[in-house]
C-alpha positions as CSV (number, residue, x, y, z in Angstrom):
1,X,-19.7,-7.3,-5.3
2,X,-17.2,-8.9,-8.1
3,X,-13.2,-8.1,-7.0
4,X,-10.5,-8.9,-9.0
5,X,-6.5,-7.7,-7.8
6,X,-3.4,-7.4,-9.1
7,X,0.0,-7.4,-7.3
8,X,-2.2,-8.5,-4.5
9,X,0.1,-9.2,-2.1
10,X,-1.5,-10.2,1.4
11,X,-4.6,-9.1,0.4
12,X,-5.4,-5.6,1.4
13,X,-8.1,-4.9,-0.4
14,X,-9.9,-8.5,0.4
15,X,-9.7,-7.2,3.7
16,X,-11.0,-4.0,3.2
17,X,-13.8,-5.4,0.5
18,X,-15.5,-7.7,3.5
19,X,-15.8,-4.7,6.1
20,X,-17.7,-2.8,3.1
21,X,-19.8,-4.9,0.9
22,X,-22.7,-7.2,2.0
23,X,-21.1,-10.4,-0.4
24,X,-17.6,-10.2,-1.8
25,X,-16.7,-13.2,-4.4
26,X,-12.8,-12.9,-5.8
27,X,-12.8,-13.5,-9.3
28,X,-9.4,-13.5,-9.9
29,X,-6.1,-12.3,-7.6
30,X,-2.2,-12.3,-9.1
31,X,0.7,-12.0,-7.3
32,X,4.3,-13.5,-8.1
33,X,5.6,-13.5,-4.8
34,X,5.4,-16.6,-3.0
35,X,5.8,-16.1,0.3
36,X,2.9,-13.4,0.0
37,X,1.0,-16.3,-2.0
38,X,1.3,-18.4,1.3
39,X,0.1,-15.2,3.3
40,X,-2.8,-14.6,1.2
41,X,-3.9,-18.4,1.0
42,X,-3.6,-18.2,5.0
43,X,-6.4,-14.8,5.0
44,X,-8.4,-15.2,2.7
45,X,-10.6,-17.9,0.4
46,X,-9.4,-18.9,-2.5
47,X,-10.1,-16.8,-5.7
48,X,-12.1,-18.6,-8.6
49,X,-8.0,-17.7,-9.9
50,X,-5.3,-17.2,-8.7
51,X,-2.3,-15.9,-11.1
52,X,1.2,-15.8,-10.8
53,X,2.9,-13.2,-13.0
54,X,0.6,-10.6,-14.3
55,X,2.4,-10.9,-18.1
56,X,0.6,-14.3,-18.3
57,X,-2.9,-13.2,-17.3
58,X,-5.2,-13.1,-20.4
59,X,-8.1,-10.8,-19.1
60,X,-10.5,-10.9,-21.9
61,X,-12.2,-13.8,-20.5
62,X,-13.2,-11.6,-17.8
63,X,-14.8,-8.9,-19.7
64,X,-17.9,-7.1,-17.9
65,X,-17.7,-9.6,-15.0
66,X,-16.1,-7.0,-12.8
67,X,-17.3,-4.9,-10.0
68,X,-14.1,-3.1,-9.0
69,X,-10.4,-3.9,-10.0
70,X,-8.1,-2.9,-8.2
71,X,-3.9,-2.7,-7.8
72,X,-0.4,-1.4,-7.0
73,X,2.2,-2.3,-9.3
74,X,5.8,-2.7,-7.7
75,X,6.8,1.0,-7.0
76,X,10.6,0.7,-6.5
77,X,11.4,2.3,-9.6
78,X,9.3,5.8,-8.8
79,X,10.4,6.2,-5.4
80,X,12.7,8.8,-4.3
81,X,14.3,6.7,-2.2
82,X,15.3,4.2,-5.4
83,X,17.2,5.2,-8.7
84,X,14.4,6.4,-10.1
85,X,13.9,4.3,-13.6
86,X,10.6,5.2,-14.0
87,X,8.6,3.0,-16.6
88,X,11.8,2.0,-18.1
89,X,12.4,0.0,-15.0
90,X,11.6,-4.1,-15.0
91,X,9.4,-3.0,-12.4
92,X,8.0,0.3,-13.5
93,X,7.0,-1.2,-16.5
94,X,4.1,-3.1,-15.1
95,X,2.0,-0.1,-14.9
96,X,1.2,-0.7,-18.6
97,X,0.5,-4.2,-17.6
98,X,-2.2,-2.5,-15.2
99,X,-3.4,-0.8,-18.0
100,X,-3.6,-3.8,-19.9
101,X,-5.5,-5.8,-17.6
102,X,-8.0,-2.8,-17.5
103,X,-8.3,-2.4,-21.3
104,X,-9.3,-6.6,-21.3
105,X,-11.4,-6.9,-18.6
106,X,-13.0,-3.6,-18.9
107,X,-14.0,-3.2,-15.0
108,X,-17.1,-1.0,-13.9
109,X,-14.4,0.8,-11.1
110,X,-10.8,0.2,-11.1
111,X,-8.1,1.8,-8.2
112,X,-4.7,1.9,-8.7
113,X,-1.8,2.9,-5.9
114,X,1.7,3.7,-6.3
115,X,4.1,6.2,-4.3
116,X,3.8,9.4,-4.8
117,X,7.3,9.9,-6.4
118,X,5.2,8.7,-9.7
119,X,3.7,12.2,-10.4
120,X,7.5,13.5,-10.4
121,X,9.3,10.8,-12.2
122,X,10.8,12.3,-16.1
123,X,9.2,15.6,-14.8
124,X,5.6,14.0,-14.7
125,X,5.3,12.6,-17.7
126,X,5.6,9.0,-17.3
127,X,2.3,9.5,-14.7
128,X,0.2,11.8,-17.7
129,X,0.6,9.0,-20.1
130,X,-0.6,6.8,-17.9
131,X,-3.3,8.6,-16.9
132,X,-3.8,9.9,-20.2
133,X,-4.3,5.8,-21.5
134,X,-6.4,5.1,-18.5
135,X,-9.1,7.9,-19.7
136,X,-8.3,7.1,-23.2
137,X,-10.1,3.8,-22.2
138,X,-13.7,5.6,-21.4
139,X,-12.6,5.8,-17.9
140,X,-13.6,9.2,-15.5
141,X,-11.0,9.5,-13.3
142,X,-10.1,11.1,-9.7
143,X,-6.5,11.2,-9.1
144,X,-5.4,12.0,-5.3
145,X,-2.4,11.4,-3.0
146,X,-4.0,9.9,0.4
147,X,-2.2,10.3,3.5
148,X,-2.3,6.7,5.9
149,X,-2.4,9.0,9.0
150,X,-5.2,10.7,7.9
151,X,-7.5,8.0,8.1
152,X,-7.8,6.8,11.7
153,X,-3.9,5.3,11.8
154,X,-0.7,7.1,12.7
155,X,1.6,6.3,10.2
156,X,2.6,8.8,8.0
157,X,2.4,6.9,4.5
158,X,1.5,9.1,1.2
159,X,0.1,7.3,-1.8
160,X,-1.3,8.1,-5.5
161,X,-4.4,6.5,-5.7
162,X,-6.0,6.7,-8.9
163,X,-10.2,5.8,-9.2
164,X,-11.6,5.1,-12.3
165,X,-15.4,4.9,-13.4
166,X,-16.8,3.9,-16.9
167,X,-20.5,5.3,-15.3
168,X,-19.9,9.2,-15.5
169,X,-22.5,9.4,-12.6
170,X,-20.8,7.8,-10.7
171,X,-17.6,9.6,-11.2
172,X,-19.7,12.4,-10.4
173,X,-21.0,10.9,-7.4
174,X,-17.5,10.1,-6.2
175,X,-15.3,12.2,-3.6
176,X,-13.3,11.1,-0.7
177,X,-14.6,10.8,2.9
178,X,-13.3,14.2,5.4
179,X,-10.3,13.1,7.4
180,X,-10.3,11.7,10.3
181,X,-7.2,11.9,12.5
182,X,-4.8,9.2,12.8
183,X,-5.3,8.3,16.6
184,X,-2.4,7.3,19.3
185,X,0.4,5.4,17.9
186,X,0.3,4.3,21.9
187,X,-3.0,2.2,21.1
188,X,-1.0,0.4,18.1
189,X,1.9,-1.0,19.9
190,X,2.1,-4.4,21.9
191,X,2.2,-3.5,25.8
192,X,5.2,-6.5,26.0
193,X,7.4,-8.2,23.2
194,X,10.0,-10.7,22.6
195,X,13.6,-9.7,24.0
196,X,14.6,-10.5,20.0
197,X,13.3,-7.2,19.0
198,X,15.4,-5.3,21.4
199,X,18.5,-3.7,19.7
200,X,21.5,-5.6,21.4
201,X,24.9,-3.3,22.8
202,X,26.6,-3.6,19.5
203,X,23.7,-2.0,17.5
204,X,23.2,0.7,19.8
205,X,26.3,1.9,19.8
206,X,25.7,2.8,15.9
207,X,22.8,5.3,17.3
208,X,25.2,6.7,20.3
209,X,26.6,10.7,18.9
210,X,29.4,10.6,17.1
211,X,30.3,13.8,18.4
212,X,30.1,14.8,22.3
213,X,28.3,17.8,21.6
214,X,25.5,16.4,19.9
215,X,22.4,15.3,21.9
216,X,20.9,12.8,19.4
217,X,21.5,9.6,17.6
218,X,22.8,8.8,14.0
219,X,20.2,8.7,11.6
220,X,19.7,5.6,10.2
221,X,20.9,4.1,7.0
222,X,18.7,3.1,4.5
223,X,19.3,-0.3,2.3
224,X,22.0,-0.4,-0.4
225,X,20.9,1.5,-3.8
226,X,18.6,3.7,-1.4
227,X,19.5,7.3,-1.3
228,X,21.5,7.9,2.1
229,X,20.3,11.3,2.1
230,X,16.2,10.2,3.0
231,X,15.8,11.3,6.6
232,X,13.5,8.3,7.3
233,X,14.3,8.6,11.1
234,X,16.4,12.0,12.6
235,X,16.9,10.4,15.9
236,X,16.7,7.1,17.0
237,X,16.4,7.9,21.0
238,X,18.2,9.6,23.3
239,X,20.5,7.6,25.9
240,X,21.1,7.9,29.3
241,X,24.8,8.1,30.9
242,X,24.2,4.3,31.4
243,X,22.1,3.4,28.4
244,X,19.5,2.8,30.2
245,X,16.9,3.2,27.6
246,X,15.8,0.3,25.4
247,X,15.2,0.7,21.5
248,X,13.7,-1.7,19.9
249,X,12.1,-2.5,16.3
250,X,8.8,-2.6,15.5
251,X,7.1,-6.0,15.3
252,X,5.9,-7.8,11.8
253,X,2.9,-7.8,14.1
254,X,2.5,-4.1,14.8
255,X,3.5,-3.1,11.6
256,X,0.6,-5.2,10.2
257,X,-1.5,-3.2,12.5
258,X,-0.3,0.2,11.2
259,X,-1.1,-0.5,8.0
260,X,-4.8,-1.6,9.2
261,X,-4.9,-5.5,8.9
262,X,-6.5,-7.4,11.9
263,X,-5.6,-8.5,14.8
264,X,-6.2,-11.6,14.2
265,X,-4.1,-11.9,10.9
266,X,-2.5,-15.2,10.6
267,X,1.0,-14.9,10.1
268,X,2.4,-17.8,8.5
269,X,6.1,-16.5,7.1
270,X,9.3,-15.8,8.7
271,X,9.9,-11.9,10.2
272,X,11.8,-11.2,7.1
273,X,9.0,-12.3,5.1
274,X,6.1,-10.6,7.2
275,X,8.1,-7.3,7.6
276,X,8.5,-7.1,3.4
277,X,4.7,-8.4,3.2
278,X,3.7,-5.8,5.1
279,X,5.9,-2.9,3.8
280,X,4.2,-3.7,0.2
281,X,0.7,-3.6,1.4
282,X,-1.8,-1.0,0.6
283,X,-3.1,0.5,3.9
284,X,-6.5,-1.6,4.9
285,X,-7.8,1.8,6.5
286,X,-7.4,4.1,3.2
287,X,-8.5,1.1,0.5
288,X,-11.7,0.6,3.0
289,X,-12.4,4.5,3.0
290,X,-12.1,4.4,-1.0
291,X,-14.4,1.5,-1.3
292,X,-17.2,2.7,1.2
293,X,-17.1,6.1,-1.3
294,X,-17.9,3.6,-4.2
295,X,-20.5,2.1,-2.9
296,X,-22.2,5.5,-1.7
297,X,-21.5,6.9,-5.2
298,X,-23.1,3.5,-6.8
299,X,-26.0,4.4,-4.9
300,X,-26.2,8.1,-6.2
301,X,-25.6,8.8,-2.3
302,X,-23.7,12.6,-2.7
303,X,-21.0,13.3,-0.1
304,X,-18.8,16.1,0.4
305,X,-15.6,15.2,0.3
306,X,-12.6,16.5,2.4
């Protein structure tokens, strides 16, 4: 099976491509970031390319050499947690660079992810003229939000994925596997961690009640530009009279683990680094599902879907 990604970041769907298909071979991977470059070179072999910024990729050379494409292009300007510039946004604007790549190289299946504020952004139609292009292209195309959790890992993560096939038969053949549960976030955390992840006296009194009567924590502030308003976490935990209770963060490890990489992941950049790498991923689990669903449908295989 041919691969080629785009914003690839640490390589999600490398991952996922090697737990599916008998032989992968990377034609080509792209991502700008590099810090993620040095994760991905870490995980994975070498693509026959390996691109920097997806403006300078020329993808004509790669015309009907491609299994499946697949991407997510940067999604801060759809989500509701940003300011919302839709494809007018330096970063919302690579969708049409997406498109781009997929009118060049003309893959036999493409995927692409993004958040799922992307249906909503200037009332939904930023996402039907996309969409609309994509088809204009000869593609067949499914178009779902997929939930992290409901696919054997409890986080709670909604993405648009959109699948595209040239071969109507196989667009026909195509649906997504039944849910599966997301499992014990118990079995996904580290029995014991470093005292660094621990949140000291001085950050836990931010999360102590502001007001005597109240029996939980401050919710927690998102990251400047991000909407205040996001309920991302209602309560951090409940203390004791003598604070007895320890908070901590997650670690870069775990939170490669929630989003289904494996254990034995090399990490290679700072926390910082790992944390971001990990936030920008595409969940392992979900891109593994979507790929096992390709290869049943490029084997005529029917399957009822959820």
């Amino acid at each position: 099976m041919t691969l080629a990604t785009l914003f690839s970041g640490i390589g999600a769907p490398e991952f996922a491509a090697r737990e599916v298909f008998d032989e992968v071979k990377t034609v080509f991977a792209c991502e700008i970031d590099k810090f993620a470059r040095l994760s991905y070179l870490a995980n994975h072999e070498a693509p026959l390319a390996f691109y920097e910024d997806v403006c300078d990729l020329d993808a004509k050379a790669y015309a009907g050499q491609i299994d499946i494409l697949i991407g997510g292009s940067p999604c801060q300007d759809f989500s509701t947690a940003g300011l919302r510039a839709g494809e007018d946004g330096e970063r919302g604007n690579l969708i049409w660079q997406f498109y781009r790549i997929v009118s060049e190289a003309r893959p036999s299946v493409f995927i692409y992810e993004n958040v799922k504020g992307f249906l909503s952004i200037n009332g939904g139609k930023s996402y039907q003229r996309f969409l609309d292009a994509l088809r204009g292209l000869g593609y067949h195309c499914h178009a779902e939000i997929l939930n992290t959790k409901d696919y054997g890992i409890p986080q709670n993560r909604e993405r648009l994925y959109i699948v595209g096939f040239l071969n109507a038969d196989e667009y026909h053949a195509f649906s997504l596997a039944p849910k599966t549960g997301c499992g014990r976030l118990a079995d996904f955390l580290d029995a014991s961690v470093e005292e660094k992840y621990f949140l000291s006296d001085r950050a836990l009194a931010h999360f102590r009640p502001k007001d005597a009567n109240e029996s939980i924590a401050n919710t927690l502030t998102t990251n400047p530009r991000h909407r205040r308003t996001d309920k991302f976490i209602r309560a951090a935990g409940e203390l004791d009279a003598k604070g007895n209770e320890r908070i901590r963060k997650l670690t870069p490890r775990e939170c490669l683990r929630l989003q289904g990489f494996p254990k034995n992941f090399k990490i290679v950049t700072s926390d910082t680094q790992t944390y971001k790498q990990a936030g920008n991923a595409m969940s392992v689990n979900v891109v593994k599902m979507i790929f096992e669903q390709i290869k049943l449908a490029k084997n005529k295989e029917f399957r009822l879907g959820a």
